[in-house]
C-alpha positions in Angstrom: 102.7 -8.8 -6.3 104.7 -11.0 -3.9 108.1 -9.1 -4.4 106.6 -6.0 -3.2 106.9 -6.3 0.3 110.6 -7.0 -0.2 111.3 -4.2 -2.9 109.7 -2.1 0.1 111.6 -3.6 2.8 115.1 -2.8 0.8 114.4 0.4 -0.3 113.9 1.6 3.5 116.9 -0.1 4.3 118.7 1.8 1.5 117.4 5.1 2.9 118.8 4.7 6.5 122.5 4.5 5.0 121.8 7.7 2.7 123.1 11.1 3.0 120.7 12.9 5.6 122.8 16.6 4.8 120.5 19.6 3.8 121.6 21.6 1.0 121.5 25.3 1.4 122.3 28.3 -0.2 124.2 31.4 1.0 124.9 33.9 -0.9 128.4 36.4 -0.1 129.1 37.5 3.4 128.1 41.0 4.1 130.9 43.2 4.8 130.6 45.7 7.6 129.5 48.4 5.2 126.8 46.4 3.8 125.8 45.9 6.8 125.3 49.7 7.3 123.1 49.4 3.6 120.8 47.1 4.8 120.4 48.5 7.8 119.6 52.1 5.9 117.6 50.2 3.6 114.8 49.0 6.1 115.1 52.6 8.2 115.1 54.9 5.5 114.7 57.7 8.0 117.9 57.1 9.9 120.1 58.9 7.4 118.4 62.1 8.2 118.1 61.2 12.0 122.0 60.6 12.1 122.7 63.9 9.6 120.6 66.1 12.2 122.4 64.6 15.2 125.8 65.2 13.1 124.9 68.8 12.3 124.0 69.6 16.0 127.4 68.4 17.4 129.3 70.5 14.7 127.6 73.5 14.7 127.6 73.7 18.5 131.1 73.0 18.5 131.8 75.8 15.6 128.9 78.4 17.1 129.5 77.9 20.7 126.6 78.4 23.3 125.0 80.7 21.5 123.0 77.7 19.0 122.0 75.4 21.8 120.1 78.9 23.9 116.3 77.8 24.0 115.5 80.6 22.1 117.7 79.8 19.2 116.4 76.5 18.7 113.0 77.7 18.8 113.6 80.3 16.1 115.3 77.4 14.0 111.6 75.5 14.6 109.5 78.9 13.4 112.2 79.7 10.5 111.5 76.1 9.3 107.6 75.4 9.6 106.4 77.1 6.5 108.5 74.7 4.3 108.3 72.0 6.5 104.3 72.2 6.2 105.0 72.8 2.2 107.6 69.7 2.2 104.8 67.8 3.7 102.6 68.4 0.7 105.4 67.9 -2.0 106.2 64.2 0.1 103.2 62.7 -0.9 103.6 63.8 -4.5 106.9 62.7 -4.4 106.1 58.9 -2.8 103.8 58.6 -5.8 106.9 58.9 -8.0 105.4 62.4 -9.1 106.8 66.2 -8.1 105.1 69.1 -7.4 106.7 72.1 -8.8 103.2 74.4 -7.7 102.8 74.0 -3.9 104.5 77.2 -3.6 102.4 78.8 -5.7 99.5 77.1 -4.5 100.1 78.4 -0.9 100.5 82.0 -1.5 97.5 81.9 -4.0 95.5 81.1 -1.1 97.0 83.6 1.3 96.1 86.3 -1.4 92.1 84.8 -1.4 91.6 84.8 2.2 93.6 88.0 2.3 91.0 90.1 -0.4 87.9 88.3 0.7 88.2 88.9 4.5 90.2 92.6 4.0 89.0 93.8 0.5 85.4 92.7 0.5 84.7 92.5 4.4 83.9 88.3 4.2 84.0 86.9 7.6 87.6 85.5 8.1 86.5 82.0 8.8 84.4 82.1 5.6 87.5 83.3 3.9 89.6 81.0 5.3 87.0 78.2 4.7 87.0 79.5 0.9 91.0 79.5 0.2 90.8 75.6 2.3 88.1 74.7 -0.6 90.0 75.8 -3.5 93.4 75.3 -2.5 91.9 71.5 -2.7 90.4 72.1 -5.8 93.8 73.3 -7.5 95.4 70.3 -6.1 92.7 68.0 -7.7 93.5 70.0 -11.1 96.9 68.9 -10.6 95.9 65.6 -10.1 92.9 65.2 -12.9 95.8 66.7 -15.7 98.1 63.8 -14.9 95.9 61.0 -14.5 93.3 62.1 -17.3 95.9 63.7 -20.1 98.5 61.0 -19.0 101.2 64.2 -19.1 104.3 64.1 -16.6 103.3 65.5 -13.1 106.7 67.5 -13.6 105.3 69.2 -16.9 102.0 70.1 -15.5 102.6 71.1 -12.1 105.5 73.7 -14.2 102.2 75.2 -16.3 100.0 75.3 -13.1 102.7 77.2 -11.3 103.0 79.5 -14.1 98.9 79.9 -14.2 98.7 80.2 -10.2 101.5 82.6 -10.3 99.9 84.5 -13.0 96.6 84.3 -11.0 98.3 86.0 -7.7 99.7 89.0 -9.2 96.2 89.4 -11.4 94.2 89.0 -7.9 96.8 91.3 -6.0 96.8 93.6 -8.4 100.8 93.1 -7.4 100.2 94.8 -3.9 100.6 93.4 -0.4 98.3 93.5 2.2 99.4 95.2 5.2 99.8 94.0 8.4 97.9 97.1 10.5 95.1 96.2 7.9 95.2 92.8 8.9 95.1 93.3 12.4 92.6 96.0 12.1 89.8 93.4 9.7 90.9 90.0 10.5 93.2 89.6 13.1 92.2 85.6 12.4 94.5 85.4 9.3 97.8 85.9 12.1 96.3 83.2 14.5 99.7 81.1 13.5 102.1 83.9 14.4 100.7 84.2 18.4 103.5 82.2 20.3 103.6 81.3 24.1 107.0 80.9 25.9 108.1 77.8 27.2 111.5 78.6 29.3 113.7 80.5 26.9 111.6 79.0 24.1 109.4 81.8 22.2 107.2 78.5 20.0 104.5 79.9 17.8 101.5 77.7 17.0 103.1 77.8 13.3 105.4 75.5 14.8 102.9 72.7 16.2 100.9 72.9 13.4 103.5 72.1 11.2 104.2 69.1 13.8 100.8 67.9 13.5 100.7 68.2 9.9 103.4 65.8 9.9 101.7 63.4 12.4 98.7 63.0 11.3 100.3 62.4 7.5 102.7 59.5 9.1 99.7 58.3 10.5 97.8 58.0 7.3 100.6 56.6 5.9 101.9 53.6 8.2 98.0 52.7 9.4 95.8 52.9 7.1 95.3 51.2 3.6 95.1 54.5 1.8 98.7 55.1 3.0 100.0 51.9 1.5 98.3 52.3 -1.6 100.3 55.9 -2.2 103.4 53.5 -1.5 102.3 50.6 -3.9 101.5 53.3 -6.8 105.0 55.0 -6.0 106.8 51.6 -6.0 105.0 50.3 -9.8 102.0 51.7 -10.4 101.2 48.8 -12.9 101.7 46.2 -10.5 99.5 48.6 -8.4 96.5 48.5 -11.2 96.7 44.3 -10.9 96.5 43.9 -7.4 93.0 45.9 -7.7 93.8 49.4 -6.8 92.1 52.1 -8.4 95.6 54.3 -9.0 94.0 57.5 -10.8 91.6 57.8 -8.0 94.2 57.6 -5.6 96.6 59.9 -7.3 94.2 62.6 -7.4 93.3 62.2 -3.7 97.1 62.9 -3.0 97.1 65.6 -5.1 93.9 66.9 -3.2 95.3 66.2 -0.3 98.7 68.2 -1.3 96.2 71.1 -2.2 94.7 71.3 1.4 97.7 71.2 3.0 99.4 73.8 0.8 96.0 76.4 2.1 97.1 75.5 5.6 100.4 76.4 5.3 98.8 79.9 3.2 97.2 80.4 6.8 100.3 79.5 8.7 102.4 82.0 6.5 100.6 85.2 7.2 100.9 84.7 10.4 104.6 84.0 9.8 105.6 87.0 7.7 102.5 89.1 9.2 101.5 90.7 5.8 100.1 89.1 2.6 102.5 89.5 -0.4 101.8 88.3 -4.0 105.6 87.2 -4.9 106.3 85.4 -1.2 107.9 82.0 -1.1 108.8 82.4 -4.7 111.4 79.9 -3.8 109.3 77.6 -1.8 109.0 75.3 -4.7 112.5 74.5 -4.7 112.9 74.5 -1.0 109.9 72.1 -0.6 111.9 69.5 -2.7 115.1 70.1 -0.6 114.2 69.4 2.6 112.1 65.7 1.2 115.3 65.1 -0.7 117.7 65.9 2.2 115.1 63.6 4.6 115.6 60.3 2.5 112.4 59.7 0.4 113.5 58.8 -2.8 112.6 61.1 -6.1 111.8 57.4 -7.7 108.7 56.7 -5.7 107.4 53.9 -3.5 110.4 54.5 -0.6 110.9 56.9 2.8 109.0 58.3 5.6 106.9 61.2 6.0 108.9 62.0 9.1 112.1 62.5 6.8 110.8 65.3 5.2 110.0 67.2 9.0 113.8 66.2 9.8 115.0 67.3 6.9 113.2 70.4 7.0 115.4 70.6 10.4 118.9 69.6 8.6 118.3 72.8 6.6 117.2 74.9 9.4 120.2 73.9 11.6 122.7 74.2 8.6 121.5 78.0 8.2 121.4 79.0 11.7 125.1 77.5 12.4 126.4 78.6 9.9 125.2 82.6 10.2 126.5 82.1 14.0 129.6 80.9 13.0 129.3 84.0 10.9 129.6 82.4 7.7 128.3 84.3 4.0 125.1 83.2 2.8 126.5 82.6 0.1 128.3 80.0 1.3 125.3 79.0 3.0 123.6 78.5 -0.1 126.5 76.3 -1.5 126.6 74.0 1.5 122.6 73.6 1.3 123.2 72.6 -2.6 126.2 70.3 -1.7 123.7 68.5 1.1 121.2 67.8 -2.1 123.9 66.5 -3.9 125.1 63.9 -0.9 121.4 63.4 0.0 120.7 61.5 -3.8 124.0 59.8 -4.0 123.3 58.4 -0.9 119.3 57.0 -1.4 121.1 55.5 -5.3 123.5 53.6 -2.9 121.0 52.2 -0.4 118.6 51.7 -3.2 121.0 49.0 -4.4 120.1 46.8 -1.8 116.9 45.8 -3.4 118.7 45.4 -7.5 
């Protein structure tokens, strides 16, 4: 017990002539170009920002004046907001690691409701709009209870559901459009999103801002509340997502309700778009839908991108046709530089994606 106080003593004394250097790790410098991949990493929605700011400076250069007249850029806005309100929908599907091949189908189903029940059978528009808002929910819950009760592949059942909703139009249609005199005759309420006001040269329709709102109140949902980063959690593993306590079929088929509702606003908005109510509208809508969410940066793997990517890339597509018809280019061609932008659009989210690896 005595030599304690001196083992102490030298021990202390010991420690004052050791080594005092920290050891640290670091791991290889970044070059300049992973620099760039980080930074696109934590701003997913940049890529589509800088493409759209890109695309602007070309095709003024290559169209002249002509693309940057108020009114142009305005008709680029109404020529866009019917997908951009169905890309909306399909971006939630997609963040869940799903896809939605029926929104399309979905939407002009519930044009062709509100369309027979406010012009066939002489139901107060609001009702019928009110009616196609309900069961355009309800398909999108159908959607939702397939994949989470049958356990099938969103991809496989949203492909029968647009095949059954398809079906369902042309049976409800009878394969005929309703006319636009009808509609303005019965329920001039079903074109509300076609009346535009003029701002300058700008002729903006209320299409437009709905499709605007759409996409705010979504990135609100998303970034602020805890339902929005639960769709994220169940997009990024939805088995770590079960552990930590959420409920991830209930969740799923509130994004798929969600979807649903959103793809009977844009049946409202298209009416007044087109002006008439046609069976076999949008038939590519599906496909166009998934374009502009790939083109905007959220990833087909789930869990990763912005809602607002989806509105921009909605825009990239918008832009790229209207250049290039100024610049007086095919569509054909137009067509081909749209599929190209996919292409670019994937390879890109792969390459950022191997930040996190």
């Amino acid at each position: 017990m005595s030599d304690t106080p001196r083992r102490a003593a030298e021990y202390e004394t010991s420690l004052t002539g050791a080594d005092k250097t920290v050891a640290t790790f670091e791991g290889p410098k970044r070059t300049p170009l992973g620099h760039v991949q980080h930074f696109l990493h934590s701003h997913p929605t940049m890529v589509p920002v800088i493409v759209l700011a890109l695309s602007l400076i070309v095709f003024g250069i290559l169209a002249g004046e002509r693309f940057f007249t108020p009114f142009n850029l305005s008709l680029i806005l109404q020529q866009v907001s019917i997908i951009g309100i169905l890309a909306a929908a399909q971006s939630l599907i997609i963040l869940t690691a799903g896809i939605d091949l029926s929104v399309a189908a979905i939407m002009v189903l519930m044009s062709v409701i509100s369309g027979k029940l406010a012009i066939t059978l002489g139901v107060p528009p609001s009702l019928a709009l009110a009616a196609s808002f309900v069961l355009g929910t309800l398909a999108g819950m159908m959607n939702g209870f397939l994949v989470t009760r049958l356990r099938l592949p969103p991809f496989i059942v949203t492909l029968g559901t647009w095949n059954i909703f398809f079906a369902l139009n042309l049976w409800l249609s009878g394969a005929q459009s309703i006319r636009s005199q009808d509609i303005d005759q019965m329920a001039p309420l079903l074109k509300f999103f076609g009346n535009s006001f003029r701002i300058g040269g700008a002729n903006i329709t209320y299409g437009s801002i709905l499709m605007v709102l759409v996409f705010a109140g979504l990135w609100y949902m998303l970034t602020k509340t805890a339902w929005g980063r639960h769709v994220y959690a169940i997009g990024d593993d939805k088995d770590a997502a079960e552990l930590a306590g959420i409920r991830t079929d209930r969740m799923l088929v509130s994004v798929y309700a969600l979807a649903g509702f959103i793809c009977a606003l844009a049946a409202w908005a298209s009416i007044g778009r087109v002006g008439s109510i046609s069976p076999q509208s949008f038939y590519e809508g599906n496909l166009q839908s998934i374009t502009a969410v790939v083109i905007g940066g959220i990833s087909l793997f789930g869990g990763r991108g912005s809602i607002m990517g989806a509105l921009f890339g909605a825009l990239i597509v918008g832009v790229f046709q209207s250049g290039l018809r100024l610049a007086g280019v095919d569509v054909l061609w137009q067509v081909f530089a749209i599929g190209w932008l996919i292409i670019i659009a994937v390879a890109i989210d792969q390459w950022i994606r191997k930040v996190s690896a």
